[in-house]
C-alpha positions in Angstrom: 43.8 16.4 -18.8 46.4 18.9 -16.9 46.3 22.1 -18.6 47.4 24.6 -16.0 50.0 24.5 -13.4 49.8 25.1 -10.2 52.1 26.3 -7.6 51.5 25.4 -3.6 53.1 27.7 -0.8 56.1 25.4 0.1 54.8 26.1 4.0 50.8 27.1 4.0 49.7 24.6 1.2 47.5 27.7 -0.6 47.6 28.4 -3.8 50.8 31.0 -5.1 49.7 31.2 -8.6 48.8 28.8 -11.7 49.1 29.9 -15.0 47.2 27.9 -17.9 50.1 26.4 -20.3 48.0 26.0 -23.7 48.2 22.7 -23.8 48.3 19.2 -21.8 51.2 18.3 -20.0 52.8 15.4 -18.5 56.0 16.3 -17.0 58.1 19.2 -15.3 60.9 19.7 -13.4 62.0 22.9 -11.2 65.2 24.2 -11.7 67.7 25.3 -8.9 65.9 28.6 -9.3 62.6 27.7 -8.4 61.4 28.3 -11.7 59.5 25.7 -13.8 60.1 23.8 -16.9 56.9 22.3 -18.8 57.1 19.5 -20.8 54.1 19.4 -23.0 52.1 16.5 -24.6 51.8 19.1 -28.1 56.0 18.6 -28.3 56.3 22.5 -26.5 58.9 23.6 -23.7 58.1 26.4 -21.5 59.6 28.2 -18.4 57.8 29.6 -15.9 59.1 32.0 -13.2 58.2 30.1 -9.9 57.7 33.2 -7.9 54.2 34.4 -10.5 54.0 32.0 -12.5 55.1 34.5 -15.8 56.4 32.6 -18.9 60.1 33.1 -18.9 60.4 31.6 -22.6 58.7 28.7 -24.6 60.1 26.5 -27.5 58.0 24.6 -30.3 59.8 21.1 -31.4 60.3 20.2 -34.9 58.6 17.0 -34.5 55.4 18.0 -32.6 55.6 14.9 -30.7 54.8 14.8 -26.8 57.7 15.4 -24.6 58.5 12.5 -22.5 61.2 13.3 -20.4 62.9 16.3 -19.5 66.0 17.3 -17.6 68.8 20.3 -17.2 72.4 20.5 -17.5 74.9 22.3 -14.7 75.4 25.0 -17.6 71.1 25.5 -17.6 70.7 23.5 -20.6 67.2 22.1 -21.1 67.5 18.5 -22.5 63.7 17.8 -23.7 63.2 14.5 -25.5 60.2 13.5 -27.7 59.3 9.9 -29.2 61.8 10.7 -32.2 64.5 13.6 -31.2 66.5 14.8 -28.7 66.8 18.4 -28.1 69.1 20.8 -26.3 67.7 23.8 -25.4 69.2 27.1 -24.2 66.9 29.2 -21.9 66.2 32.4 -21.7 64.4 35.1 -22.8 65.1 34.0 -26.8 64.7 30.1 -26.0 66.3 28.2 -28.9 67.6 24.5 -29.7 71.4 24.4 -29.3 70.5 20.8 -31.5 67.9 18.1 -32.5 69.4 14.8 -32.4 67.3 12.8 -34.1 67.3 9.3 -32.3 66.3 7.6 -35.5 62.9 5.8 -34.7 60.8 6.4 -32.1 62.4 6.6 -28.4 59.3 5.0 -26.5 59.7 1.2 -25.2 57.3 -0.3 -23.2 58.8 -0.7 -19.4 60.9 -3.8 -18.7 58.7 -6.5 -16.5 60.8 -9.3 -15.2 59.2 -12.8 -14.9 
């Protein structure tokens, strides 16, 4: 169960902050400003500023399902995608979905094992 993040110093190894995120979470991804984006298992989005650790903004999906991937455009769109929807998301301080597209069942295959 990870509830809280934790950031290492890139050249010391000790700990530069963690900030507890509310809920479990199985995925994240740093942006090209160093700052964090949380995918969480309760269908949430946060960003966290990856000097202190300070939420930069959060976003609640529609669908409550667990996030399962999570990537980001050139323009700093967040593209978070659930079992059932995918959603754009425009950071900042007033996070909001630029759209849900529902993928119309749920999104979660089981991996591909050859013979």
């Amino acid at each position: 169960e990870a509830t809280r993040l934790v950031a290492l110093h890139g050249e010391t190894g000790e700990r530069a902050w963690d900030h507890e995120l509310g809920g479990e979470f199985d995925i994240a991804l740093i942006d090209g400003e160093g700052n964090a984006i949380v995918g969480l298992s309760t269908g949430g989005v946060q960003a966290l500023d990856g000097t202190d650790g300070t939420a930069l903004w959060s976003f609640r999906t529609e669908d409550r399902r667990a996030i399962l991937a999570i990537s980001m455009g050139p323009d700093g769109t967040v593209y978070a995608l659930s079992s059932s929807t995918l959603y754009a998301i425009e950071g900042g301080t007033d996070a909001r979905p630029q759209w849900p597209n529902p993928a119309g069942g749920d999104t979660f295959r089981r991996p591909y094992k050859p013979n």
